[in-house]
Every structure is written in C-alpha cells, then in structure tokens.
RODO-2510 file (C-alpha; in nm, 4 decimals, decimal comma):
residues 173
     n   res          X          Y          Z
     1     x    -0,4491     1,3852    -1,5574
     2     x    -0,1229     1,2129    -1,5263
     3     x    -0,0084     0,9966    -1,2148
     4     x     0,2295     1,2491    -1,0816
     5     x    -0,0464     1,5069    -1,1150
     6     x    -0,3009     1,2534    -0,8743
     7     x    -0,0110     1,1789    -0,6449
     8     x     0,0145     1,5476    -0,6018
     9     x    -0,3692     1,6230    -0,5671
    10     x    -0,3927     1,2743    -0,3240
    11     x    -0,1181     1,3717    -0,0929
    12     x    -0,2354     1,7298    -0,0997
    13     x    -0,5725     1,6842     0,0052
    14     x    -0,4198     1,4093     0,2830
    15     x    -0,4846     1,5073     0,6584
    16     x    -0,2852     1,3787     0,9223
    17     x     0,1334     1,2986     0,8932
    18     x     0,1878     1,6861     0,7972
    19     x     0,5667     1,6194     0,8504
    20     x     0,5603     1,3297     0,6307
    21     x     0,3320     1,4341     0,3493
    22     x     0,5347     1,7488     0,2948
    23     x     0,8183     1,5035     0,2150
    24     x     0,6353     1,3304    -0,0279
    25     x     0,5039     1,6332    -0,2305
    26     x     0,9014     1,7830    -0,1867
    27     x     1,0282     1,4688    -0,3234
    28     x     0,7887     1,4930    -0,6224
    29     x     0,8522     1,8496    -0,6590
    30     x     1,2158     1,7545    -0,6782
    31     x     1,2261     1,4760    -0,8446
    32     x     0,9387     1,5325    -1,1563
    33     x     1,0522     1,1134    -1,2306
    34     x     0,9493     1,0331    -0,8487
    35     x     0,6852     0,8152    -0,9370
    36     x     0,8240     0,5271    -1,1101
    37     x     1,1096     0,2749    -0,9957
    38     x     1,3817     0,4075    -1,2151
    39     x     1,3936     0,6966    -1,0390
    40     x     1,7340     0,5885    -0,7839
    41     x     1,6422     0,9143    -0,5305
    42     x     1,3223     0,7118    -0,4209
    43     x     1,0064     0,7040    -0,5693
    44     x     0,6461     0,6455    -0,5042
    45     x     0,4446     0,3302    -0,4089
    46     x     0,1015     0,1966    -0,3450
    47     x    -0,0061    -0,0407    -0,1095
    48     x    -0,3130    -0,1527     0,0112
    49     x    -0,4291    -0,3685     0,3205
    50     x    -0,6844    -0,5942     0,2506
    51     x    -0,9130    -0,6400     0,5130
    52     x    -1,2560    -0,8447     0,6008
    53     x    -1,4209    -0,6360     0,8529
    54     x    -1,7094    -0,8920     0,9113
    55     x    -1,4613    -1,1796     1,0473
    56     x    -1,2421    -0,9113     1,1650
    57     x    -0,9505    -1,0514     0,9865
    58     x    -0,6233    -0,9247     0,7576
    59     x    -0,5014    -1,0831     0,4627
    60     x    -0,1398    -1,0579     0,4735
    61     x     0,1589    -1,1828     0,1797
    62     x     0,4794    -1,3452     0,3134
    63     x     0,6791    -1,1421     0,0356
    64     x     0,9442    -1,3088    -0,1379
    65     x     1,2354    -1,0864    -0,1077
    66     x     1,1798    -0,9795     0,2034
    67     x     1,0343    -1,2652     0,4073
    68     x     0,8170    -1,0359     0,5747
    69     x     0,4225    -1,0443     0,6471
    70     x     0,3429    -0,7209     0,5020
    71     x     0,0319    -0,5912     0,2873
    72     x    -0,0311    -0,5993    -0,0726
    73     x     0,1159    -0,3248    -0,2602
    74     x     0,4692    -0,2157    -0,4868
    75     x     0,5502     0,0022    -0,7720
    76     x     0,3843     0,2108    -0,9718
    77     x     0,3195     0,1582    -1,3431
    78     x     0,2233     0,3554    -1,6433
    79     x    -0,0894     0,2330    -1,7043
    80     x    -0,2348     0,2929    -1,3719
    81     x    -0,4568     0,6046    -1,3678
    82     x    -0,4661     0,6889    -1,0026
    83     x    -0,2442     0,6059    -0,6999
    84     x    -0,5554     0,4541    -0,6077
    85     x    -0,5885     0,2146    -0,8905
    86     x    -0,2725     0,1371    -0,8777
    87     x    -0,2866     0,0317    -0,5398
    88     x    -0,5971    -0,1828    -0,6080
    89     x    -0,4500    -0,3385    -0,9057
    90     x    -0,1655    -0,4332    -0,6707
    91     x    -0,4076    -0,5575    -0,4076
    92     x    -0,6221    -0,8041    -0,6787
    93     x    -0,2763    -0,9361    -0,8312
    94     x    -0,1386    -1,0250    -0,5224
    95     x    -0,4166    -1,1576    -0,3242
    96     x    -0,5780    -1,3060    -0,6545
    97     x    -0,9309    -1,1678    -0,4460
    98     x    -1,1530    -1,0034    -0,7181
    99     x    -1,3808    -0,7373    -0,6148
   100     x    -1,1793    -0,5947    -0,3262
   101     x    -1,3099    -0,2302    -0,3274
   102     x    -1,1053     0,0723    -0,1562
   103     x    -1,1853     0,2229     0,1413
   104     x    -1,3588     0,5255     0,0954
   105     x    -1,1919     0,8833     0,1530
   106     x    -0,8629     0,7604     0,0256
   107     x    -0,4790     0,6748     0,1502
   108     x    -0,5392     0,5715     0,5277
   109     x    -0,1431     0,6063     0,6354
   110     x     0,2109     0,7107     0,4803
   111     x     0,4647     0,4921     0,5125
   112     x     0,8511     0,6138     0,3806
   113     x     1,1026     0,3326     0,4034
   114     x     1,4663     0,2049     0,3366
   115     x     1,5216    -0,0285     0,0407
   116     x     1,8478    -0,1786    -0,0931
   117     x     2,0489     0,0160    -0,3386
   118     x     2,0412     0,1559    -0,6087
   119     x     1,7466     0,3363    -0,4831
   120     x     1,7310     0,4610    -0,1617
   121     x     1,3553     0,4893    -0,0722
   122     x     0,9880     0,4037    -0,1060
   123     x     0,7218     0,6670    -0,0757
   124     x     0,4132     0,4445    -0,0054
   125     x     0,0704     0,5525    -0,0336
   126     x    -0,1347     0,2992     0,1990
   127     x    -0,5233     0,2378     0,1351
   128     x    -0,7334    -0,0335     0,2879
   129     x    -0,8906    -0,2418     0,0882
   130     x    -1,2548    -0,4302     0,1801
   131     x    -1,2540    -0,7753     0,0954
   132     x    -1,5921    -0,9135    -0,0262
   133     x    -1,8042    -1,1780     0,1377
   134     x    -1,6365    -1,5258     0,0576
   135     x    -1,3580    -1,4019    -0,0528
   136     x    -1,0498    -1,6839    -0,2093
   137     x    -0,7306    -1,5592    -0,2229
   138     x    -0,4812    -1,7234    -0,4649
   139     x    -0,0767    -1,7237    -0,4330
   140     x     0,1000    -1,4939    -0,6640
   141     x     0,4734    -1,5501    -0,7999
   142     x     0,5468    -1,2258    -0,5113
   143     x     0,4716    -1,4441    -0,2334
   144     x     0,5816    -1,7089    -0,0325
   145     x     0,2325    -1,7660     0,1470
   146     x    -0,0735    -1,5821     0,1964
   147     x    -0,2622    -1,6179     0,4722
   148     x    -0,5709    -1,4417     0,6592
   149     x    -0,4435    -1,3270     0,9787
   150     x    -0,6917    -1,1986     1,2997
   151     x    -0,6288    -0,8337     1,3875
   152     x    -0,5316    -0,9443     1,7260
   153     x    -0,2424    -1,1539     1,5537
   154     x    -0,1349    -0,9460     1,3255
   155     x     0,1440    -0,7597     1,5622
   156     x     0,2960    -1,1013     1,6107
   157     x     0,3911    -1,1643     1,2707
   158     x     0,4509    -0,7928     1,1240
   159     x     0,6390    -0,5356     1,1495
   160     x     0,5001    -0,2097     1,3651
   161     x     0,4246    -0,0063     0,9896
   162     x     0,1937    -0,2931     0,9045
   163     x     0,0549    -0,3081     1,2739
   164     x    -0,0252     0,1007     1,2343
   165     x    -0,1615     0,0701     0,8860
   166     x    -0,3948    -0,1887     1,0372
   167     x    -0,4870     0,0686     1,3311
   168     x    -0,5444     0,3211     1,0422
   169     x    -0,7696     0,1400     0,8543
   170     x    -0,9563     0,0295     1,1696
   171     x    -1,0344     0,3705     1,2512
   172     x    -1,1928     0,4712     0,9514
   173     x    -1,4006     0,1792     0,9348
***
C-alpha cells in the first residue's frame, strides 16, 4: 500500500474534526502529489507528541526556524510506510528517545496550518507518542533545545495547537 493510500484509509477511519478531515481527504483527492513537500498547494505532515504519562510530563523541541516549543514531527518521506511510521521516525530523530511507541488507535488531533511560501499549508497528522521508562533525549540539528515540560506548563510556552494536542492525547490515555 502506498502512503497516499494509508493517509487516505487513516484519515478515513478518523472520528472527531469531521470539518477538518474532509479537507484533508479533498486535498488528497485533489492534489494525488499531497503528500510530499514539493507539492506548493500544501501537503501532508506527521507529528507526534511525546509524552511520559508516569511523571506526567511533555517533551517538547524549541524548533529552529520557528523558535517555537512545538512537538516532534515534519514532512513526509518516501521511505516511510505509514503516516504512522513516519510520524514515529520523526519523533525518535528529533527527540533522539529510542523506543517511544505510538499511542494506540491512531492520529489523536488534526492540525492544518500556514507556512511561508512557496507552499501554502501543512496537513498534520498528530499521534502521541509514549516515552519509555528512563527515557534520554538527545538534541537534533532541528532544534534549538529540548526540554521535558509538565503538562501544567506546557500552555505557557506553546502555542494553543500544541496545548490541544496535549488535551488530545490526555484523553485517550
């Protein structure tokens, strides 16, 4: 099965954000390029927040372009087999945490934003991700910091889609 043909099944099978969603699977449906960055309409992204429910703690990357606290995530590539692995292969390369495992049942949120020309938007997919006991994060060359942030804290230092993933992912634990 091809990435375009998971994205489709994934967002399909999402409940909640019925507005939203729809304008996920249109843009795919219009765009048949919509899941990689070259594609200048907007295109698809994974993200996932990384979370250790046992200290009841985020970890959270001060991203380099943006200067934002936001979770782990970005574009998708063509070796990923899944919006799912992609979004865990974006989650271990930019928290450097091996053996983060997804939340089960799939994406927890949708989040379509703004980004700088030439494209116009990003389509992201959100998971959670659950952060084994111990777990070290390392610095990647995306990041200005990382940094483990309480879930009480975490609306003081992100924006509200981060603060709503959070509440997402919360729920289903």
């Amino acid at each position: 099965m091809s990435l375009y043909d998971d994205a489709v099944l994934v967002l399909k099978g999402y409940e909640g954000q019925d507005e939203l969603r729809q304008a996920y699977l249109d843009h795919l449906e219009a765009h048949p390029d919509g899941m990689w960055k070259a594609c200048e309409a907007g295109h698809v992204t994974a993200s996932a927040l990384v979370i250790d429910p046992e200290r009841g703690r985020v970890l959270l990357t001060l991203h380099r372009k943006l200067r934002m606290w936001l979770q782990m995530g970005g574009h998708c590539e063509p070796g990923d087999a899944s919006l799912a692995a992609a979004a865990l292969r974006e989650a271990t390369e930019e928290s450097g945490v091996p053996g983060l495992t997804l939340l089960p049942g799939g994406p927890v949120r949708l989040d379509r934003h703004p980004i700088p020309a030439p494209c116009h938007w990003h389509y992201d997919v959100q998971y959670a991700a659950l952060a084994p006991a111990g777990a070290a994060h390392a610095i990647s060359d995306e990041s200005l910091d990382l940094r483990w942030f309480p879930y009480g804290e975490v609306a003081d230092v992100a924006d509200e889609s981060v603060v709503r993933l959070l509440e997402a992912a919360r729920a289903r634990l």
